[in-house]
C-alpha positions as CSV (number, residue, x, y, z in Angstrom):
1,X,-9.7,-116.1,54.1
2,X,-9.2,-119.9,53.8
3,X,-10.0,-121.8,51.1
4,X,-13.2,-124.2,50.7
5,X,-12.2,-127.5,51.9
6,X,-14.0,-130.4,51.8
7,X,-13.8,-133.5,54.2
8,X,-15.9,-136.6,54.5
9,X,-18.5,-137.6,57.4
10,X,-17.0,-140.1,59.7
11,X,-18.9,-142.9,59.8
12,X,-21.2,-143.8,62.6
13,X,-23.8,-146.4,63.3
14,X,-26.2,-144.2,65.4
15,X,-26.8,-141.7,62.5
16,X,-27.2,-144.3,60.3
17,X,-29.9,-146.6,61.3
18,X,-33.3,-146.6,63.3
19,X,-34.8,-149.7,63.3
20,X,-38.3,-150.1,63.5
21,X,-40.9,-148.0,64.8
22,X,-43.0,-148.1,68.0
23,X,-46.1,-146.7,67.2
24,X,-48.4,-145.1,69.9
25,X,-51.8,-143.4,69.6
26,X,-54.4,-141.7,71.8
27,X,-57.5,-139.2,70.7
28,X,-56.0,-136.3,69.4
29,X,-54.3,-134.0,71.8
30,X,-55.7,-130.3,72.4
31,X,-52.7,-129.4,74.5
32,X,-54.8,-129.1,78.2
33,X,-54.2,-131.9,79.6
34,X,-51.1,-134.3,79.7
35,X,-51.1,-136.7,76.9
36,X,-51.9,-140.4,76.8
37,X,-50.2,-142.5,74.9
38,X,-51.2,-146.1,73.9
39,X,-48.8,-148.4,71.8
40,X,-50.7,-150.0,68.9
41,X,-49.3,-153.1,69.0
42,X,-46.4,-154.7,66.7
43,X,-45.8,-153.6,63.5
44,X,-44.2,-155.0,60.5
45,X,-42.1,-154.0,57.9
46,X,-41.1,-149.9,57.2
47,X,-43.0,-147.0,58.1
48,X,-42.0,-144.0,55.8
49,X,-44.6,-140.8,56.0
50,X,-45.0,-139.7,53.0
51,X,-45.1,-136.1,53.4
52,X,-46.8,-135.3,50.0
53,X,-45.8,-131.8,49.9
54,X,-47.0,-128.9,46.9
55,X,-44.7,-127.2,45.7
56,X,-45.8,-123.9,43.0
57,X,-43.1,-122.8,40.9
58,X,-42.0,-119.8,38.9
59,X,-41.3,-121.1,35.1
60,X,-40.8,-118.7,32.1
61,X,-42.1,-121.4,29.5
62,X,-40.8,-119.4,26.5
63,X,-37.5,-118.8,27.8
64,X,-36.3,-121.8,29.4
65,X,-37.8,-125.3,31.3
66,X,-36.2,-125.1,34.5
67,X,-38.3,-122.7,37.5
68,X,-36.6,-119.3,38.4
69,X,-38.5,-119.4,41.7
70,X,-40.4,-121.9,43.7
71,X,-42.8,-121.8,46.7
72,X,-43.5,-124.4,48.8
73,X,-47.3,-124.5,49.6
74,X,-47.1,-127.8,52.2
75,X,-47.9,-130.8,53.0
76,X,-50.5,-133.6,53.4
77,X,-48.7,-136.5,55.3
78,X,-50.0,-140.0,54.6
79,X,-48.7,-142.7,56.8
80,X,-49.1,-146.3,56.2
81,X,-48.1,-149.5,58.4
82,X,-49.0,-152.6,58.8
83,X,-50.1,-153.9,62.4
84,X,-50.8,-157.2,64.1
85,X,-54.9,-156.6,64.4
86,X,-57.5,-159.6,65.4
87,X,-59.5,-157.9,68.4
88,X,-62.8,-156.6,67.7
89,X,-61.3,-153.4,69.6
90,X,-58.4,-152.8,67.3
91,X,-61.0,-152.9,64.5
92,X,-62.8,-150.1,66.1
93,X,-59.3,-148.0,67.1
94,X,-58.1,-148.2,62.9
95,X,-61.5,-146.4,61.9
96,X,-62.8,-142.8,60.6
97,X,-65.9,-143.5,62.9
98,X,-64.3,-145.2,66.3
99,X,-66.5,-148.3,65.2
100,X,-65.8,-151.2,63.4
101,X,-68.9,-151.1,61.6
102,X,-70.1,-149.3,58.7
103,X,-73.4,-148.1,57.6
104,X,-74.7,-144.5,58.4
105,X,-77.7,-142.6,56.8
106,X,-75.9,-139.1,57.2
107,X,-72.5,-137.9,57.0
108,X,-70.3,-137.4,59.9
109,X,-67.0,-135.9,61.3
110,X,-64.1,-138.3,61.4
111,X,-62.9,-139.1,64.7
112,X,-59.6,-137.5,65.0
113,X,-55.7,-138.9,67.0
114,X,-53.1,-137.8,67.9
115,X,-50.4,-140.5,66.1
116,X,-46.8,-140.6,67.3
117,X,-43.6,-142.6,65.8
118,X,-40.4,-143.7,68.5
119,X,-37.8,-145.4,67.3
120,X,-38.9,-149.0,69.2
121,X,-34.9,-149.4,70.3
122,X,-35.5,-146.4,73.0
123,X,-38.1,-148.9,74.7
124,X,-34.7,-151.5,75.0
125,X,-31.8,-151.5,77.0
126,X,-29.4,-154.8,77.3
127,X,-32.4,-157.0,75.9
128,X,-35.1,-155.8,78.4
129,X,-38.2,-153.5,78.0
130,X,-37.5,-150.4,79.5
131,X,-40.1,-147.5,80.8
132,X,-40.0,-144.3,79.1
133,X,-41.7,-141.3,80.5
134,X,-41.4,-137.3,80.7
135,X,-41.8,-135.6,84.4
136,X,-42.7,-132.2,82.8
137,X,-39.1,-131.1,82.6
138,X,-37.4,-134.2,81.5
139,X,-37.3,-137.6,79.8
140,X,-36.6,-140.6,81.5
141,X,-35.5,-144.0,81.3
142,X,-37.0,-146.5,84.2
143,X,-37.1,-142.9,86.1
144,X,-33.0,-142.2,85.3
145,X,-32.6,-139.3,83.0
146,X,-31.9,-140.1,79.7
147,X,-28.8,-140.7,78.6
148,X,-27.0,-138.6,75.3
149,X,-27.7,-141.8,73.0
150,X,-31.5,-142.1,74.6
151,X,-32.0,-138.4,74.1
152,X,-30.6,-138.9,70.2
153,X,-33.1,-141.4,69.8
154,X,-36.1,-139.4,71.2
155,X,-34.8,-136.7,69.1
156,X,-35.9,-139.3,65.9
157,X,-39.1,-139.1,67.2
158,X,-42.5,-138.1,64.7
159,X,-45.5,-136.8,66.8
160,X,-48.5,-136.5,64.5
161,X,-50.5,-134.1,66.3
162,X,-54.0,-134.5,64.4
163,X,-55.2,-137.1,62.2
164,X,-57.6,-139.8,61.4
165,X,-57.6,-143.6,60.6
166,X,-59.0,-144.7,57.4
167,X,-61.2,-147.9,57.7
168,X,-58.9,-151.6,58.0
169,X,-60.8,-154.2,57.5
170,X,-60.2,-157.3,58.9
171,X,-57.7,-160.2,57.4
172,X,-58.7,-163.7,57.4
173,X,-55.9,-165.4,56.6
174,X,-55.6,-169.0,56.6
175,X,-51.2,-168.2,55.9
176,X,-48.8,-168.0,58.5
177,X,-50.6,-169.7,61.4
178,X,-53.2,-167.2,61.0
179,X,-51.6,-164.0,61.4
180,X,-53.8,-161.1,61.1
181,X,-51.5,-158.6,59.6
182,X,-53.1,-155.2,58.4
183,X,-52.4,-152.4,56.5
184,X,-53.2,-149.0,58.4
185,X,-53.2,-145.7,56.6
186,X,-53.2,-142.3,58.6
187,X,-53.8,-139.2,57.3
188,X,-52.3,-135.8,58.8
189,X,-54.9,-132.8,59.5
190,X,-53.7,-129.5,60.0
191,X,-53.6,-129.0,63.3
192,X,-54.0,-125.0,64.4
193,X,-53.8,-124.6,68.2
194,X,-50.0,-126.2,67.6
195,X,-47.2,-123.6,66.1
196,X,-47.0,-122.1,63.4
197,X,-44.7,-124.8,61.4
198,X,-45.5,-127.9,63.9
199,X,-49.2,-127.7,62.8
200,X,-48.8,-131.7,61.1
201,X,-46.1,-132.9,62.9
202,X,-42.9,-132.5,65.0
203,X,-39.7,-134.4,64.4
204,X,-38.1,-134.7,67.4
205,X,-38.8,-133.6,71.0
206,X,-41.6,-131.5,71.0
207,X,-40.3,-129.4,74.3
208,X,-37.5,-127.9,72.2
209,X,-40.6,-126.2,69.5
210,X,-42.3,-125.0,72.7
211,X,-44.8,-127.9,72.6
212,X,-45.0,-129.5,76.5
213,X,-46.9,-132.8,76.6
214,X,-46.9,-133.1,80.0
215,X,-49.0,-129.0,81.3
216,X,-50.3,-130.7,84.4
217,X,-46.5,-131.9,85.1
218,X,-44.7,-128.2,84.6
């Protein structure tokens, strides 16, 4: 038997960076029908789910400090971004209620969405806006399968399968020509009819955890 060895990771630029996030939305997604994805608009700055996971570990207090055991109990995933947001219509998307308003006499279920994360450099190639799509059986780029760096990219992908928006109010800010930046915060909902460990989200390409967007396709 050889010995342990140990050898550093060569270094490499694609495994080391993804840029900034496209971020694309519709009502959430029962799985029936193909899904419909709308971008939000540009965002600004970083977008880091915080997973917020439990964890429930096995200490013997009056023997040592450190857990003998530990069980993870899950997550609640809390995203938050902030979005270019001055339509009346936007107002309305980024809401518990799918209104912009506020102000009801009895309490209601949140309107739920399906949120999903692509790292924004898959939608470039050579400096021009490129279509992505999948026919059912495979992703495409302006209707050419994807190449191995595409598919690495889609492969970075987050797919928030249920969720809702908690309310954004408008920014009136006389700043920066006016800009009407917002902060967005999306929280993750357990989402049953999905697998059993894909019930918040999926990283990566949901066809390869037995997830197909695209039923009316295959």
């Amino acid at each position: 038997m050889a010995p342990p060895s140990f050898t550093l990771t060569a270094i490499d630029a694609a495994a080391a960076a993804l840029g900034r996030a496209a971020i694309f939305i519709c009502d959430y997604w029962d799985g029936v029908a193909d899904i419909a994805l709308t971008h939000v608009g540009y965002s600004e700055g970083a977008v880091e789910p915080a997973p917020n996971g439990e964890y429930d570990p096995l200490v013997l207090s009056e023997l040592m400090a450190a857990p003998i055991r530990v069980f993870f109990k899950g997550e609640a995933p809390v995203l938050q971004f902030s979005v270019l947001c001055a339509t009346q219509a936007q107002a309305s998307l980024f809401s518990p209620t799918g209104s912009g308003s506020a102000g009801t006499k009895r309490w209601r279920e949140v309107q739920y969405k399906t949120l999903v994360l692509f790292p924004e450099s898959l939608f470039i190639n050579a400096g021009e806006e490129v279509a992505v799509a999948f026919d059912g059986a495979q992703w495409t780029i302006d209707g050419t399968p994807a190449t191995a760096a595409q598919q690495a990219l889609i492969d970075m992908s987050m797919w928030f399968w249920k969720g809702y928006f908690t309310r954004a109010t408008p920014s009136f800010n006389p700043a920066d020509g006016g800009k009407a930046l917002r902060q967005i915060e999306f929280h993750s909902v357990q989402d049953l009819t999905k697998p059993d460990g894909e019930q918040l989200y999926t990283l990566g390409d949901p066809a390869d955890a037995g997830i197909d967007i695209a039923p009316a396709e295959s």
